[in-house]
N, C-alpha and C positions, 0 to 999 in steps of 0.2 A: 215705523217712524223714520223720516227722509234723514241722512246724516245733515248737518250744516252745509252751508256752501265754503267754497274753498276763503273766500278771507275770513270767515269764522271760525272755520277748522285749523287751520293754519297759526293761529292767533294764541296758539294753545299747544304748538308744538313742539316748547322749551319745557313745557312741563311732561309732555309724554317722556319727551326722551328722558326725563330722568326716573318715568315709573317703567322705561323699558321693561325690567324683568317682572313686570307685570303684564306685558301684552297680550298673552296665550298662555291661560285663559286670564279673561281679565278681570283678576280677584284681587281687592288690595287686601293684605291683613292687616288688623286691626293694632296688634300690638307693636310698637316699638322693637323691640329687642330681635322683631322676626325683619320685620322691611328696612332696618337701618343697616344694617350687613348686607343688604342685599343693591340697595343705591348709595352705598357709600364710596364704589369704584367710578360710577357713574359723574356722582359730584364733585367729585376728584378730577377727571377728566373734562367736563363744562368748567372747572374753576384752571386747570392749565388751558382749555383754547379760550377762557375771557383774556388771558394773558396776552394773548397775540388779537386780540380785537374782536372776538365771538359770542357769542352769546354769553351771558353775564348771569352770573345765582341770583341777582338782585330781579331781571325779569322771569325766571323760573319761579321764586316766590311767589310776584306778583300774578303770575299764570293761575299757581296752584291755590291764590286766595280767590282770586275772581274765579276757577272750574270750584271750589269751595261756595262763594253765594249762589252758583248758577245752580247746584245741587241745593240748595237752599229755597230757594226761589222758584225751580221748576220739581225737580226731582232726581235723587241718586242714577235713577234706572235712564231718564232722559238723557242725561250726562253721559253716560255710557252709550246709550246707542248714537245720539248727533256726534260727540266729539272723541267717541274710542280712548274714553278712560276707564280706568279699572275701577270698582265698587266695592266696597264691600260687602260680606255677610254677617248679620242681615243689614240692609242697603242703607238704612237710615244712618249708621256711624260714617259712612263716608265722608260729610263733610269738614267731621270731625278729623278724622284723620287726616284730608286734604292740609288743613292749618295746621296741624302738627308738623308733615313734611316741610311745608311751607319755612317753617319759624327753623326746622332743621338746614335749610337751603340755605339758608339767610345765613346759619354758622359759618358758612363757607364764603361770606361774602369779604370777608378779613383774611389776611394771609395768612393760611392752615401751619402750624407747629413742622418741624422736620417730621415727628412719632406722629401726627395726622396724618400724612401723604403718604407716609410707610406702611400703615396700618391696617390696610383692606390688600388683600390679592389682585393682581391685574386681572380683570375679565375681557372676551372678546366685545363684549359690550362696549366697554371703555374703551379699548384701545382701536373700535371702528370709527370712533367720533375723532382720531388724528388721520384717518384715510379715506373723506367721504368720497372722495372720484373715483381713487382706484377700485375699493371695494366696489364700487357700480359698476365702473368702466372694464373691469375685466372679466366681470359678471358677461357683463352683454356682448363683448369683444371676444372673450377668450374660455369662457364656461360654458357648460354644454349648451349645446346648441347655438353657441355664441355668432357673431357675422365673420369673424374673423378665421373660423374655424372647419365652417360645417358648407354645405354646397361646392360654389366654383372655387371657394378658397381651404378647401381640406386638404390640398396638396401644399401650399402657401408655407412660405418661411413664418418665425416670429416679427421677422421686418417686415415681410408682405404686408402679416395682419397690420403691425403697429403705423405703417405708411397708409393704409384704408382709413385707418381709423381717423389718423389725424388730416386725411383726404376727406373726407366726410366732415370735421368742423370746421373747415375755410367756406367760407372767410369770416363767417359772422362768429363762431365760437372760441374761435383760438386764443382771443386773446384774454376771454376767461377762464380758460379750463388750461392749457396746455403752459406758463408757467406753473400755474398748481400743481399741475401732472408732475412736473420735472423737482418739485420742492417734496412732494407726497414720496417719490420713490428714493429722493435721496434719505429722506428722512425713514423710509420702510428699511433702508441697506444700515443706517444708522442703528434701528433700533432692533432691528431683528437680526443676529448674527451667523446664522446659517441656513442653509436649504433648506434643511427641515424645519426650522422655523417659520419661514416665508412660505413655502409650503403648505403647512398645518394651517397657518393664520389667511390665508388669499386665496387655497385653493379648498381646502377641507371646510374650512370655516365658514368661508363666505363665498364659496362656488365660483370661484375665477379661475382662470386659467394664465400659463406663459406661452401657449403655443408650442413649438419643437423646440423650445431652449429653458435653462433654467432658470428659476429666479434669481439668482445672482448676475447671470447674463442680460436678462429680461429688461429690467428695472433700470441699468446702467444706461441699456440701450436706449428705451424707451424717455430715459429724461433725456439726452443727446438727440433724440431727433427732434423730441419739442423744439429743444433751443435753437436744434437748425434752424427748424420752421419757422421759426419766431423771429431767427439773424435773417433769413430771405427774404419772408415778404410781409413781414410787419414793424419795422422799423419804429422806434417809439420816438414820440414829441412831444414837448409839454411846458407849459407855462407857468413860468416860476409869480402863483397869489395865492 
């Protein structure tokens, strides 16, 4: 069976992320008491980035009632193979469950209690969705095999790599990606307080790399040369309507 195409697929991608810890393999269970400990960091984490303008629990619902009819409608097992949701065992409760999560996501559509947000452990799951660049960008820049790293640039400073890299998004990307860049590491030095922390979470966790410096050094750098980039040759303009 052909997956959907990508605006159908795509369409549907507020509600994966929040059955993340169902990806591999991708089984929902059935009960409550088992799947709500388990995206309750998640929900937590899409309810702090709606804050800043993000995706919002109120279309995650509506994802997980409309993948809900579409299991209705086609079947648990189609669901899963076009749009890479998880099913249950045996497959016919899935949709049932979908609206259970659903009506759960929606809880979080209200501002969660202090004892709410304290309440589940931080997971790497959650706390990738405050660092979708980095986690990619030092994946493919500075993790093995990275461009930043491997070939003509294995002898290569961590400025060499981080000046390639942001030589590589001019002209057309910088000015989407490279403030983020510089907002994401302030915010990684913020939240994460030492080496081994940044560390564990950038390079163990999600296969990135700093090059020959550490992440404490890395990170600093690396938002500083954004902002270079950004004072030289993109000067901003804008119409105040």
């Amino acid at each position: 069976m052909a997956r959907a195409d990508h605006a159908e697929f795509f369409a549907f991608e507020g509600a994966r992320t929040l059955l993340a810890p169902y990806r591999r393999p991708r089984t929902l269970p059935r009960a409550r008491d088992v799947w709500e400990p388990a995206l309750a960091p998640l929900a937590r984490g899409i309810w702090f980035r709606q804050q800043r303008g993000g995706r919002t629990l109120y279309e995650v619902a509506a994802q997980l009632r409309q993948a809900a009819g579409f299991a209705d409608g086609h079947s648990p097992e189609e669901l899963g193979e076009r749009f890479a949701f998880p099913v249950t065992d045996p497959a016919r409760d899935t949709s049932a469950v979908l609206r259970e999560i659903a009506d759960y996501a929606a809880t979080w559509t209200e501002r969660p209690t202090a004892e709410r947000l304290r309440s589940a452990p931080r997971t790497t799951g959650e706390l990738r969705l405050f660092f979708p660049m980095l986690t990619r960008r030092l994946g493919s820049y500075f993790g093995q095999g990275g461009l930043a790293v491997e070939n003509d640039m294995a002898d290569a400073t961590a400025e060499d790599g981080i000046r390639m890299w942001i030589g590589q998004s001019h002209p057309n990307d910088c000015e989407g990606e490279l403030p983020a860049l510089a907002a994401e590491c302030n915010e990684a030095l913020a939240l994460f307080h030492t080496e081994d922390e940044l560390d564990r979470f950038f390079c163990q966790e999600n296969h990135g790399g700093s090059g020959d410096a550490d992440f404490t050094e890395f990170l600093p750098m690396l938002a500083g040369l954004c902002i270079e980039h950004m004072r030289e040759h993109h000067p901003l303009s804008w119409e105040r309507r």
